[in-house]
C-alpha positions in Angstrom: 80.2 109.0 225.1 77.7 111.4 226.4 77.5 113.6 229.0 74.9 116.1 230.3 73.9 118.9 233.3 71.8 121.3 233.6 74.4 123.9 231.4 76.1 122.1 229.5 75.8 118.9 227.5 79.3 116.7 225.5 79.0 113.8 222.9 81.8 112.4 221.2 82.1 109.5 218.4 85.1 107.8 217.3 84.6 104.8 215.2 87.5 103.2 212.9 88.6 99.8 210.9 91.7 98.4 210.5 93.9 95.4 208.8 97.5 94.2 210.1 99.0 92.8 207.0 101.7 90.1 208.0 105.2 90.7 206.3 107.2 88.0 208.6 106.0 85.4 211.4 106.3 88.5 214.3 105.9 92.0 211.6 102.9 93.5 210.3 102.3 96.3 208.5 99.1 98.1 209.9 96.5 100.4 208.1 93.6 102.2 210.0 90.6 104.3 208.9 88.7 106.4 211.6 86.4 109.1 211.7 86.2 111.5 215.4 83.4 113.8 216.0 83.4 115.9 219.2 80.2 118.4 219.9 80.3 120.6 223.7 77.3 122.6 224.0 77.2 125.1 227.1 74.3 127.7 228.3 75.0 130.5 230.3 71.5 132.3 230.9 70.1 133.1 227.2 73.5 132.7 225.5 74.4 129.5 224.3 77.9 128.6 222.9 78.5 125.6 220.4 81.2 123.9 219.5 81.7 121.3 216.7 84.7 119.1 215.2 85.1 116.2 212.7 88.0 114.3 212.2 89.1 111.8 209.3 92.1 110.2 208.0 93.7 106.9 207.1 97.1 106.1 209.3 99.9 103.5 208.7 102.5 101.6 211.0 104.4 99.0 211.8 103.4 96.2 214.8 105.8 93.5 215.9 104.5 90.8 218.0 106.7 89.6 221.0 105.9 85.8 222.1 
């Protein structure tokens, strides 16, 4: 995502991969990987402010499908 005007400009990233591993026919036990990064930039005159954040991790849970 990307956004930009004439003071102040946003990107953001958020990418991840993930399994579901089956444990009945309708529970799964799920695993996820993802990465966030998140960058506002905004100019005021000659001062400029930056900000930056990263994000990373590994998350569990548990899914049950419903037919």
């Amino acid at each position: 995502m990307l956004f930009r005007s004439s003071d102040w400009f946003h990107a953001a990233l958020l990418a991840g991969v993930g399994a579901v591993f089956m444990v009945s026919h309708h529970v799964g036990v799920q695993t996820e990987l993802f990465y966030q990064w998140d960058e506002t930039t905004v100019s005021s005159g000659s001062v400029t402010n930056r900000n930056a954040a990263e994000e990373f991790g590994l998350r569990f849970g548990v899914t049950a499908f419903v037919f």
